[in-house]
C-alpha positions as CSV (number, residue, x, y, z in Angstrom):
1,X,0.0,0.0,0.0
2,X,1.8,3.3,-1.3
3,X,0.9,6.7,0.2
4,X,1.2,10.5,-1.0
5,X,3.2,12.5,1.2
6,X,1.8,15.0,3.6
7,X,3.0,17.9,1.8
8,X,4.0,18.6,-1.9
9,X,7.5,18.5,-2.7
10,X,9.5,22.1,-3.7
11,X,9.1,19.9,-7.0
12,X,5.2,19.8,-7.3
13,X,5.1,23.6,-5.5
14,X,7.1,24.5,-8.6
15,X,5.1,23.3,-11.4
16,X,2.0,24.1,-8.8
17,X,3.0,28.0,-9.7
18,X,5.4,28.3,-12.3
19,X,8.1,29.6,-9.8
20,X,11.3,28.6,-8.6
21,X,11.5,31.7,-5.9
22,X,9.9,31.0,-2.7
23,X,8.9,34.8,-2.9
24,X,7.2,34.2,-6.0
25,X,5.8,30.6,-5.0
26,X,4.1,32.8,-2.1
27,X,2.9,35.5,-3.9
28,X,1.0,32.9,-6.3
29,X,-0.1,30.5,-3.5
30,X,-1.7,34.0,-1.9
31,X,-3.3,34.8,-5.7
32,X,-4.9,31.4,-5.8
33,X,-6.0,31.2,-2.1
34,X,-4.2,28.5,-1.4
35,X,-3.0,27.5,2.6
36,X,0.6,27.5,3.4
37,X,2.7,28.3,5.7
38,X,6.5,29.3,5.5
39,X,9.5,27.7,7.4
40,X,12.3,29.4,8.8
41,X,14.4,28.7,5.5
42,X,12.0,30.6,3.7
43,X,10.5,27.5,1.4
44,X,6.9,26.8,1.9
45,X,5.1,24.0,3.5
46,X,1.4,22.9,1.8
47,X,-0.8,20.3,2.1
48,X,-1.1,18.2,0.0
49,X,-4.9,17.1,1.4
50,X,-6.1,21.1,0.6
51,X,-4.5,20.9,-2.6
52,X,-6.5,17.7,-3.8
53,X,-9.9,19.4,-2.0
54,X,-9.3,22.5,-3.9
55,X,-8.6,20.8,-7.6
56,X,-9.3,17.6,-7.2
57,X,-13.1,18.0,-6.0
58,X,-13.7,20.9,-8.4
59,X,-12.5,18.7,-11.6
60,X,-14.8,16.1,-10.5
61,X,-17.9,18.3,-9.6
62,X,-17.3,19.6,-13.4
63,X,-17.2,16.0,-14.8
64,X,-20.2,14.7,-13.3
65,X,-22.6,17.4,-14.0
66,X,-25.1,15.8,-16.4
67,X,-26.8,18.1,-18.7
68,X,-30.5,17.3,-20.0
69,X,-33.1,18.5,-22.1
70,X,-35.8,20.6,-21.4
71,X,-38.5,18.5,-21.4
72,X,-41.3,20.7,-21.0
73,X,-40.1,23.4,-24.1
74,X,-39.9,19.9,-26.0
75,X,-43.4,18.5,-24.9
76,X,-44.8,22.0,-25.3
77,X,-43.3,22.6,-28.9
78,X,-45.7,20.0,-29.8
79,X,-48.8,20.9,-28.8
């Protein structure tokens, strides 16, 4: 049984936010509204739980959405 790590690595905050600065990393993570926090070195710390609520449940709310017809227009475009 494999498991993610708790936090993303300075890898996956990198391609996250197109930075390699911490500075910049923070000023983007801010600009999306997503939770951090900084260590003393300066690099960020983020879950990796908040990151798969924020993307991963909006990706699947967008998939699932099922469109119909309108029925009634239909059945009253008949009569």
């Amino acid at each position: 049984m494999s498991s993610s790590p708790m936090f993303l690595t300075k890898d996956e905050i990198s391609e996250l936010t197109k930075r390699f600065q911490h500075s910049a990393q923070l000023k983007i993570l801010r600009a999306m509204g997503i939770e951090h926090r900084i260590r003393p070195d300066g690099s960020l710390v983020v879950l990796r739980s908040h990151i798969e609520h924020l993307l991963g449940d909006a990706a699947k709310v967008r998939k699932e959405k099922v469109t119909e017809p309108n029925w009634k227009a239909l059945n009253a475009s008949r009569s």
